[in-house]
VOTI-145626 format. One record per residue (C-alpha): residue number from 1; residue in three letters; x, y, z. Coordinates in nm, 2 decimals. Layout:
BEGIN
<NUM 'Ala' <X Y Z>>;
...
This chain:
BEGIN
<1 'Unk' <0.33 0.29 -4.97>>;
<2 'Unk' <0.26 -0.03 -4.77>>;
<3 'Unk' <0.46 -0.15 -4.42>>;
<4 'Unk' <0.41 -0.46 -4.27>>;
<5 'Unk' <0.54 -0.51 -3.94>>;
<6 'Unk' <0.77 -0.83 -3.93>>;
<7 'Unk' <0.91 -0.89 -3.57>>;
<8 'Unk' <0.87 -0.57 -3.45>>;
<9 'Unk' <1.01 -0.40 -3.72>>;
<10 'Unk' <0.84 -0.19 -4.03>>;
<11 'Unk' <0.92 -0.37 -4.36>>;
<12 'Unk' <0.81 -0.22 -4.70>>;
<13 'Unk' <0.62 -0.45 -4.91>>;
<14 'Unk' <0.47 -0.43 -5.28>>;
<15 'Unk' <0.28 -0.67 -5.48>>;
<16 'Unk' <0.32 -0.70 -5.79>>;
<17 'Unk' <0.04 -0.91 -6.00>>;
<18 'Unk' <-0.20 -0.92 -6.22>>;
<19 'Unk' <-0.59 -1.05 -6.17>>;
<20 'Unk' <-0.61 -1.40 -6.27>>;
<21 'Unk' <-0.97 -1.50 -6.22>>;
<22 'Unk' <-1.09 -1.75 -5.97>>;
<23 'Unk' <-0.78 -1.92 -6.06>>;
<24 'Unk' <-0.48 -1.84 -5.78>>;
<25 'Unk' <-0.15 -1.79 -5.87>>;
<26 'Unk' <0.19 -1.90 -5.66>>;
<27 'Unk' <0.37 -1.63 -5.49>>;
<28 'Unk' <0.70 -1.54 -5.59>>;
<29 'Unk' <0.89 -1.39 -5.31>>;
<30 'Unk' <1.20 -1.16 -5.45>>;
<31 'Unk' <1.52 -1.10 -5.22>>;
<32 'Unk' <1.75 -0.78 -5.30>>;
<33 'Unk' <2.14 -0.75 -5.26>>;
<34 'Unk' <2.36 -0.54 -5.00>>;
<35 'Unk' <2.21 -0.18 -5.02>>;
<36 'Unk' <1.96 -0.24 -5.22>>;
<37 'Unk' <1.57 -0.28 -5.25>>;
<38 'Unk' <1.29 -0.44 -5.36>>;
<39 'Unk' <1.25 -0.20 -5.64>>;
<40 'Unk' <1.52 -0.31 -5.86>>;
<41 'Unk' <1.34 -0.64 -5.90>>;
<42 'Unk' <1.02 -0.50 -6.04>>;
<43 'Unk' <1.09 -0.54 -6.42>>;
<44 'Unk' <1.20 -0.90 -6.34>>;
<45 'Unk' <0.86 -0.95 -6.14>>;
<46 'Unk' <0.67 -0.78 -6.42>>;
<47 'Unk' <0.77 -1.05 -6.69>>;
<48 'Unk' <0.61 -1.30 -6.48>>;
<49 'Unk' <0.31 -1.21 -6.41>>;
<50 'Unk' <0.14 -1.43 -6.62>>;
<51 'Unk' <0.23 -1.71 -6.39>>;
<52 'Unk' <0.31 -1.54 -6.05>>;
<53 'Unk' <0.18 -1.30 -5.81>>;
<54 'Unk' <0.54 -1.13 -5.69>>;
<55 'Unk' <0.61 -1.03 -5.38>>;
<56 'Unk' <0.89 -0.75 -5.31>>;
<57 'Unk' <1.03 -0.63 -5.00>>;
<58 'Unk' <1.29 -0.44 -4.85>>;
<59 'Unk' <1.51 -0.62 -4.62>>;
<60 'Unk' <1.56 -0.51 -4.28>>;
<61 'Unk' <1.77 -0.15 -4.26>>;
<62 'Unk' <1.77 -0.10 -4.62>>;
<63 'Unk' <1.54 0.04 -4.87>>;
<64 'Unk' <1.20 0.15 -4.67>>;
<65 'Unk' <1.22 -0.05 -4.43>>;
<66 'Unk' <1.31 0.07 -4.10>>;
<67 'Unk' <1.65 -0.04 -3.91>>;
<68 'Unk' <1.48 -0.05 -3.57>>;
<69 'Unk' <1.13 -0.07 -3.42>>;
<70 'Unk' <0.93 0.28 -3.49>>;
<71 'Unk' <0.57 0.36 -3.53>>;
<72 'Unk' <0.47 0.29 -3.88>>;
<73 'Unk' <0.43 0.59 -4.09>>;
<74 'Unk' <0.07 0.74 -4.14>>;
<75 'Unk' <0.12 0.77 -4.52>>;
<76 'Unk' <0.14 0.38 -4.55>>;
<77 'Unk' <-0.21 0.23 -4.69>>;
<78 'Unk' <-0.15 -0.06 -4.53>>;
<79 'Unk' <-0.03 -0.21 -4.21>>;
<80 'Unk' <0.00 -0.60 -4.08>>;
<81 'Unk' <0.08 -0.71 -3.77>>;
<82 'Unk' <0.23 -1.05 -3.76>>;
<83 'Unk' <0.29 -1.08 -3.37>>;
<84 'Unk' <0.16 -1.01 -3.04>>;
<85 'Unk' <0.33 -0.67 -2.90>>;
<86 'Unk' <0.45 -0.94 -2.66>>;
<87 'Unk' <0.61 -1.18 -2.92>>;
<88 'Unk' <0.77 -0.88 -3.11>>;
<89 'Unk' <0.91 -0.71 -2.81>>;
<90 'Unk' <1.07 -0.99 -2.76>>;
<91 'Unk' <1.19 -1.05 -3.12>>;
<92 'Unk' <1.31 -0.75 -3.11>>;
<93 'Unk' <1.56 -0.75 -2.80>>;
<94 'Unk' <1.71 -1.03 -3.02>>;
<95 'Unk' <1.74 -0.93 -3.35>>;
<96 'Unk' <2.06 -0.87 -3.48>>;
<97 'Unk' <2.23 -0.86 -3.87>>;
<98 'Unk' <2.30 -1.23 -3.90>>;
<99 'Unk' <2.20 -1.34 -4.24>>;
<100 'Unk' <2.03 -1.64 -4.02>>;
<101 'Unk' <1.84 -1.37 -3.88>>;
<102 'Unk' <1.71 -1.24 -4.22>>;
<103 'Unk' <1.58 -1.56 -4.29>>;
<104 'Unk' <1.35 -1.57 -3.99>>;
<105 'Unk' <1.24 -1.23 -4.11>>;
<106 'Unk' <1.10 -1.39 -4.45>>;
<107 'Unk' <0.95 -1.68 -4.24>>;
<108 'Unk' <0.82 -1.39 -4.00>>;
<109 'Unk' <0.69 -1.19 -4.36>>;
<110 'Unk' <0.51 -1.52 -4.51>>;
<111 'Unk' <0.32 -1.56 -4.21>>;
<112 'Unk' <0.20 -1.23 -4.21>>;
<113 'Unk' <0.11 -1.24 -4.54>>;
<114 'Unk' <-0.04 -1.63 -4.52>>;
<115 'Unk' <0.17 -1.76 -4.80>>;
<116 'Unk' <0.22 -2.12 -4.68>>;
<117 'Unk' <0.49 -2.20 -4.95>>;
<118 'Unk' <0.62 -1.99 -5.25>>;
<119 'Unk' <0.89 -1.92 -5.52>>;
<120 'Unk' <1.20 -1.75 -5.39>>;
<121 'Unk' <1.43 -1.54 -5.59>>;
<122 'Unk' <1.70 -1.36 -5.49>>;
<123 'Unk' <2.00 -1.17 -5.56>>;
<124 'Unk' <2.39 -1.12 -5.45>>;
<125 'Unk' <2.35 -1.12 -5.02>>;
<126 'Unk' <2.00 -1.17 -5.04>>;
<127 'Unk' <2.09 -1.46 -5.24>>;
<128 'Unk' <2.28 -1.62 -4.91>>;
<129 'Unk' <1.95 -1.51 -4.73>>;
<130 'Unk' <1.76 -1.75 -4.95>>;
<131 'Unk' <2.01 -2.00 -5.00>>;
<132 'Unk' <1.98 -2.02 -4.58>>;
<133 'Unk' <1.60 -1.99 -4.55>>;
<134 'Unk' <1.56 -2.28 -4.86>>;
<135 'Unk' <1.78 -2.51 -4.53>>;
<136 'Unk' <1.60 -2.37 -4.24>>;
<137 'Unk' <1.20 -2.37 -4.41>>;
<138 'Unk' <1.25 -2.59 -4.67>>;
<139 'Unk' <0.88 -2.69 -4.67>>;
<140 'Unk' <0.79 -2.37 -4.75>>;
<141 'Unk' <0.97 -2.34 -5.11>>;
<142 'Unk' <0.88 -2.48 -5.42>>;
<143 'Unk' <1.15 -2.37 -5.63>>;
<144 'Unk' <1.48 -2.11 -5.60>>;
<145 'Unk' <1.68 -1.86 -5.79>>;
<146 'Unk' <1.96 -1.76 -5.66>>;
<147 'Unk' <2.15 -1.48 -5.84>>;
<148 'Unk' <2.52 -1.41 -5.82>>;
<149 'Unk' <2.58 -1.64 -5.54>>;
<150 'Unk' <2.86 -1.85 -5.50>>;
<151 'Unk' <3.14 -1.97 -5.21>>;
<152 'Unk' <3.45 -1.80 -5.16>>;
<153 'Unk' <3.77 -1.85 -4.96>>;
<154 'Unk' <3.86 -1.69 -4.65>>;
<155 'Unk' <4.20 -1.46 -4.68>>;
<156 'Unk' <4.25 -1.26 -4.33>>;
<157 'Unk' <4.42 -0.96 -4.50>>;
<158 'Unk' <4.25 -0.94 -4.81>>;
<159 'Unk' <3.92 -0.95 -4.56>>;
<160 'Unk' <4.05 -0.69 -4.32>>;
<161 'Unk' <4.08 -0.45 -4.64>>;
<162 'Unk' <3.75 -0.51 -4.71>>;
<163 'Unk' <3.61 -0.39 -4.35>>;
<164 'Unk' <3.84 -0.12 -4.40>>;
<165 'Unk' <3.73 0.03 -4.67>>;
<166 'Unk' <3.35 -0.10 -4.62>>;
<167 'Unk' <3.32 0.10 -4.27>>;
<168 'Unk' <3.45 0.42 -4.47>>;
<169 'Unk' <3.21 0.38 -4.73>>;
<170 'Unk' <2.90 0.29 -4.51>>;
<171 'Unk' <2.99 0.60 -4.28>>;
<172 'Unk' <3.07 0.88 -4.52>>;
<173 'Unk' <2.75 0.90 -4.74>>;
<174 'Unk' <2.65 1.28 -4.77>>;
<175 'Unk' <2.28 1.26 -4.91>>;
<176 'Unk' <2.41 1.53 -5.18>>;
<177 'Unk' <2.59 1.32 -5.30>>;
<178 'Unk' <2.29 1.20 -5.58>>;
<179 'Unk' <2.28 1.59 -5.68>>;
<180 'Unk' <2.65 1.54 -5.86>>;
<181 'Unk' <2.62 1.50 -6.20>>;
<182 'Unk' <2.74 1.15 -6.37>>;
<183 'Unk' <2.80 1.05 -5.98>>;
<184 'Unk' <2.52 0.71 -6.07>>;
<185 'Unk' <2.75 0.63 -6.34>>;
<186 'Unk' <3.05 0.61 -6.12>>;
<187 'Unk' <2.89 0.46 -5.83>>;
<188 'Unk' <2.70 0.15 -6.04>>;
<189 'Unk' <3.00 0.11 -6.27>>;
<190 'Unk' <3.20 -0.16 -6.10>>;
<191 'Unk' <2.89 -0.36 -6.04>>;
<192 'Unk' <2.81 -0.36 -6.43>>;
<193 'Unk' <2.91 -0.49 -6.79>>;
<194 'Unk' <2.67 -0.35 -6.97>>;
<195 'Unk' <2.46 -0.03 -6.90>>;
<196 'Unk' <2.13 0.00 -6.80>>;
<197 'Unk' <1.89 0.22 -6.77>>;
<198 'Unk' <1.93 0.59 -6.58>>;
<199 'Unk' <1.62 0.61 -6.34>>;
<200 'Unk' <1.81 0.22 -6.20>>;
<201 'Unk' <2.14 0.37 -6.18>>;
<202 'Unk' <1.97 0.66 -5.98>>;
<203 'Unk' <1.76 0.43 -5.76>>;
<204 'Unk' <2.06 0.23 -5.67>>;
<205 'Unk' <2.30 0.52 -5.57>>;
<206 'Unk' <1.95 0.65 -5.33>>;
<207 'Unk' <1.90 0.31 -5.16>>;
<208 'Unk' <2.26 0.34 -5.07>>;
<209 'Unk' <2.25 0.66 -4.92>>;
<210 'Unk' <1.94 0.57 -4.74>>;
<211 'Unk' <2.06 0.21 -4.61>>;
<212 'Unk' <2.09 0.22 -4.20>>;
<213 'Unk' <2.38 0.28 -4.11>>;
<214 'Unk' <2.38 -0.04 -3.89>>;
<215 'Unk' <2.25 -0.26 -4.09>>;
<216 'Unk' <2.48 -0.20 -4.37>>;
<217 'Unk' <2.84 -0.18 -4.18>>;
<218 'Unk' <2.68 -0.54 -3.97>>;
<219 'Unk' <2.56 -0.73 -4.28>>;
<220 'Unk' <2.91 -0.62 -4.43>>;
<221 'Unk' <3.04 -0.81 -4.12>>;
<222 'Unk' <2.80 -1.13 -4.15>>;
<223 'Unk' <2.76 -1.18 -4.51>>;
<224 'Unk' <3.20 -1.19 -4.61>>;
<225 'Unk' <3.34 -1.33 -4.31>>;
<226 'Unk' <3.53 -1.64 -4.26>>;
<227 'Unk' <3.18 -1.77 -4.09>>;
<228 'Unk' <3.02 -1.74 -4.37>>;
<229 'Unk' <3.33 -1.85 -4.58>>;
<230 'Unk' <3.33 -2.18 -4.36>>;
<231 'Unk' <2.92 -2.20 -4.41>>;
<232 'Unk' <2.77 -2.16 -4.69>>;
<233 'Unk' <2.97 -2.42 -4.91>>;
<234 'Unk' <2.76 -2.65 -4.58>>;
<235 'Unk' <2.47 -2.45 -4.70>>;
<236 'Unk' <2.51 -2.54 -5.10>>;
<237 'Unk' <2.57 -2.91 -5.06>>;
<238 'Unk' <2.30 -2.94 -4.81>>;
<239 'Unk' <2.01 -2.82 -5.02>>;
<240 'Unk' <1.70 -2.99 -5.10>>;
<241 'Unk' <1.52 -2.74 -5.27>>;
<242 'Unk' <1.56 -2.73 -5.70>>;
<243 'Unk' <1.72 -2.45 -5.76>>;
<244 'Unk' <1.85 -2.25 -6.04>>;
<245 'Unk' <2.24 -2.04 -5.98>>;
<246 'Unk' <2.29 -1.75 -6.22>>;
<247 'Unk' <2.55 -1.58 -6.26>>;
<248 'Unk' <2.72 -1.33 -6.47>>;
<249 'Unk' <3.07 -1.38 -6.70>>;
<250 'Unk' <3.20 -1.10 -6.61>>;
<251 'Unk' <3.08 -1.03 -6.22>>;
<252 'Unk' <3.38 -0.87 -6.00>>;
<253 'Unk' <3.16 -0.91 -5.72>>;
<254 'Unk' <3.10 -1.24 -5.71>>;
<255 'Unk' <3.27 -1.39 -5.97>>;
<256 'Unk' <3.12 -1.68 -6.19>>;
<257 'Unk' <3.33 -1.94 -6.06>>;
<258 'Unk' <3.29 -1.91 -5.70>>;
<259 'Unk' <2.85 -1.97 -5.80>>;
<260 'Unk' <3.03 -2.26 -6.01>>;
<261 'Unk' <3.19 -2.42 -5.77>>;
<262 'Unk' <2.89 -2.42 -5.57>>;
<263 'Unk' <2.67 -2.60 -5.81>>;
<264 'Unk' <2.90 -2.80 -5.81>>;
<265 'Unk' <2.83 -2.93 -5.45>>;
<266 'Unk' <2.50 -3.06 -5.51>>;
<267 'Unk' <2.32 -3.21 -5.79>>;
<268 'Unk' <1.97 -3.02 -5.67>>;
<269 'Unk' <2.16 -2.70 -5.83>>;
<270 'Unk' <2.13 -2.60 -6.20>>;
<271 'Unk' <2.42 -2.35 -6.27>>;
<272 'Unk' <2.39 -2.08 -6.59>>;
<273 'Unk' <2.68 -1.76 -6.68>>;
<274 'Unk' <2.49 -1.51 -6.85>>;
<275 'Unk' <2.73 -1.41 -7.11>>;
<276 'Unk' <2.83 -1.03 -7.17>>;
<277 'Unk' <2.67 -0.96 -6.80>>;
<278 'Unk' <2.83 -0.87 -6.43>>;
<279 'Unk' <2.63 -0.85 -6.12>>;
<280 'Unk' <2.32 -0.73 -6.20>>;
<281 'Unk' <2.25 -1.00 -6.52>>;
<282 'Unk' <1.86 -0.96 -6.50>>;
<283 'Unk' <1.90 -0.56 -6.58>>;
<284 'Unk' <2.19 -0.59 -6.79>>;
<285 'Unk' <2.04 -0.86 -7.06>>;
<286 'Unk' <1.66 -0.92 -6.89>>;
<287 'Unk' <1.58 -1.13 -7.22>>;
<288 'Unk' <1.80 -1.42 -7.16>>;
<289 'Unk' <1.81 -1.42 -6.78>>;
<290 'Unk' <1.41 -1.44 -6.82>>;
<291 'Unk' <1.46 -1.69 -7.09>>;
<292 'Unk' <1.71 -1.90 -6.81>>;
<293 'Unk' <1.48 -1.86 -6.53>>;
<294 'Unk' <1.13 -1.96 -6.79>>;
<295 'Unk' <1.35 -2.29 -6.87>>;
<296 'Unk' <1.42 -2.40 -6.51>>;
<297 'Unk' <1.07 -2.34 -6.38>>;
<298 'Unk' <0.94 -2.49 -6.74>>;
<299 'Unk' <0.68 -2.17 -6.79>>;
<300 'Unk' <0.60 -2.07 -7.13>>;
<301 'Unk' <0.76 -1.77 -7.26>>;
<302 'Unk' <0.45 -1.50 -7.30>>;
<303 'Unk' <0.37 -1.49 -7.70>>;
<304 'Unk' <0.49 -1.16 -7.92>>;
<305 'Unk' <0.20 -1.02 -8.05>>;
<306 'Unk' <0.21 -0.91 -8.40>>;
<307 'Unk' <0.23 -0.55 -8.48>>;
């Protein structure tokens, strides 16, 4: 396992690549959803290898990474400090679960890792992150995906519901929970259209169990708020960077039209519905979201060999 520390705080990173030669490759930086990780990305990063060395990590509070600053752990192989203990100590009085925040955590990440630009791709509320970090560093991005983003209006009492029932969920999360039979099926089921595979369903429900509990109930806060409702249509139009919106046909999370209607705000956005998918298109039909995201960043697909 490998932690960098990015502002003070222990982040969990993995590359994913393959040796190329002599001949460097450009980075693909990979942004997970609410509760998630990196790790749910790694069949996406795996199909493009051939042109990409990808980098996956788990956002502040969620995943590995740590919520707050603590000593990174002795079983990580690798550890890279990105600040002074001065600068971090610092960071850290002011960090907080702004999705503007986040973004300054990627900028933080790159320049620990010296990647001067890169690919971003990103998913659901890491998909806001990106969208924000594509305004604030847009130097540093070649290209964006953006999966199952969108804009959406504000509604006070549909809203309040939300909080309501995000706060209970976020604070009653018995670990034993994963040791109920079926209990993955139930939990991913509303987040799907078709099924995928058992050991993702599983790795979902434990990043949720193991997602701080601060960092979850404040990005709940941040990410669907009628701040963000008022922003991120700003955010869409505003964009400079090319950039590819997915979504899926039948997403109840973020449903296709509000990532529609945000294409629809700027001409430097390409907008694609996977059919027959929800809110995790790239597990639910990986061929044609590949095939989507090959087109946009005009890279071959790899070649079938015969059998």
């Amino acid at each position: 396992m490998s932690y960098i520390s990015v502002r003070g705080v222990d982040h969990y990173y993995e590359w994913i690549q393959k040796p190329s030669g002599s001949q460097a490759k450009p980075a693909m930086v990979f942004i997970h959803g609410w509760a998630g990780s990196g790790r749910y990305w790694r069949s996406t990063a795996a199909a493009l290898l051939e042109q990409f060395d990808c980098l996956l990590y788990d956002l502040r509070g969620f995943g590995r990474s740590r919520g707050k600053p603590t000593a990174v752990t002795k079983a990580s192989e690798a550890v890279i400090e990105s600040h002074s203990p001065q600068e971090e100590s610092e960071a850290v009085g002011e960090l907080t679960y702004e999705l503007e925040e986040y973004t300054h955590d990627l900028a933080a990440l790159l320049d620990a890792m010296q990647i001067q630009r890169a690919y971003i791709h990103a998913h659901s509320m890491g998909a806001s992150i990106g969208t924000l970090f594509l305004n604030r560093y847009p130097e540093r991005v070649e290209k964006a995906i953006l999966t199952c983003s969108g804009v959406f209006e504000y509604d006070e009492k549909a809203f309040e519901s939300f909080y309501k029932f995000g706060g209970y969920v976020v604070k009653f999360r018995p670990r034993w929970l994963e040791k109920i039979p079926f209990v993955d099926r139930l939990f991913i089921a509303r987040f799907l259209h078709r099924p995928i595979p058992a050991e993702e369903r599983r790795a979902f429900l434990q990043d949720f169990l193991l997602a701080d509990y601060d960092a979850a109930l404040g990005t709940i806060f941040t990410s669907v708020s009628k701040a963000a409702a008022e922003l991120m249509p700003q955010e869409f139009a505003q964009l400079k960077v090319p950039s590819l919106l997915v979504s899926g046909e039948y997403d109840k999370i973020i449903p296709a039209d509000m990532g529609r209607q945000a294409a629809a705000l700027n001409d430097n956005i390409e907008f694609v519905v996977i059919p027959n998918t929800a809110h995790f298109p790239m597990l639910e039909d990986a061929p044609t979201y590949l095939q989507r995201v090959r087109e946009f960043l005009q890279i071959p697909a790899p070649e079938v060999q015969a059998s």
